[in-house]
N, C-alpha and C positions, 0 to 999 in steps of 0.2 A: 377578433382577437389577433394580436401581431402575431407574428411567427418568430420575430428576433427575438425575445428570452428566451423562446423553447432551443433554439440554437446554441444559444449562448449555456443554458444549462447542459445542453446535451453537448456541449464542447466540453466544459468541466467535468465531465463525465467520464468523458473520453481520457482526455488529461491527464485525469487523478488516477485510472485505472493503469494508465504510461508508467507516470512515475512510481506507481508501487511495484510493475513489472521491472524496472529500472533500479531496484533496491540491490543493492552489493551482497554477495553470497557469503556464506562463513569462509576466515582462512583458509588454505589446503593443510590437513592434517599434515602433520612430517612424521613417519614411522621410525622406529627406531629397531636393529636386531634383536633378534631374541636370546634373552640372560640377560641384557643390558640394563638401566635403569628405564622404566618409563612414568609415565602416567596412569597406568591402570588400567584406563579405557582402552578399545579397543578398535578399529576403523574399520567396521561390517564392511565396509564395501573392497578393502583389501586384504580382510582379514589380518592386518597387524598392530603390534600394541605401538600409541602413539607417544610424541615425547612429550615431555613436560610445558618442555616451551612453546611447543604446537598447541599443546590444549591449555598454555596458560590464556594464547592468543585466540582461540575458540571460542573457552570462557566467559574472556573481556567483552569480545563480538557478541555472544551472547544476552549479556547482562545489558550494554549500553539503547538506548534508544535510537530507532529506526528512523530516523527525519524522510526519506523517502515513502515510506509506509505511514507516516504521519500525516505529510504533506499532501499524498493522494488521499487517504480518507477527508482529509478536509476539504479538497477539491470535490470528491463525489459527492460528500454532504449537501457540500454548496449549491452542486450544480439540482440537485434531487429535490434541496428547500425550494429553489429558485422555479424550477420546474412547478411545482407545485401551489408556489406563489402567482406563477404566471397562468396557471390555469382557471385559479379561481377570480383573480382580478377577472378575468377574460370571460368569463361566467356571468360576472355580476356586472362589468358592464356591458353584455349582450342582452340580459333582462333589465337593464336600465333602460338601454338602446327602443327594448320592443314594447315598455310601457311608458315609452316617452309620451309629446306631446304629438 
């Protein structure tokens, strides 16, 4: 059995798992004083309520699709089918190999 597709899928692998590390984070929250108008929500990690336009941009971030998270699953797909394609060719023809002539 070759060794180039196991490469080649174990690079995809790799790849795919880059680019979903590589995925863009949510906006930065922007707080707003307190009495003021906000958004309700509130940002645990500073404990203050956020502004409207901050968590309109959150929101948006949130609802839209991930093409970096997208792009890597379909890379690890690839490379995992691929992987698995290569080992059974590589299977059958090593028992073809040993019941030749």
């Amino acid at each position: 059995m070759t060794k180039r597709p196991l490469a080649v899928a174990g690079a995809l692998v790799a790849v795919g798992i880059v680019v979903v590390l590589l995925q863009p984070g949510p906006p930065e929250a922007e707080c707003v004083p307190e009495g003021t108008p906000s958004s309700g929500f509130v940002d645990s990690d500073r404990d203050c309520p956020i502004s409207q336009e901050s968590w309109a941009e959150i929101s948006e971030w949130r609802s839209l699709p991930k093409p970096f998270r997208i792009l890597g699953a379909l890379l690890v797909l690839a490379g995992v089918v691929m992987a698995g394609v290569a080992v059974v060719v590589g299977r059958r023809r090593g028992d073809a190999e040993a019941s030749g002539p």
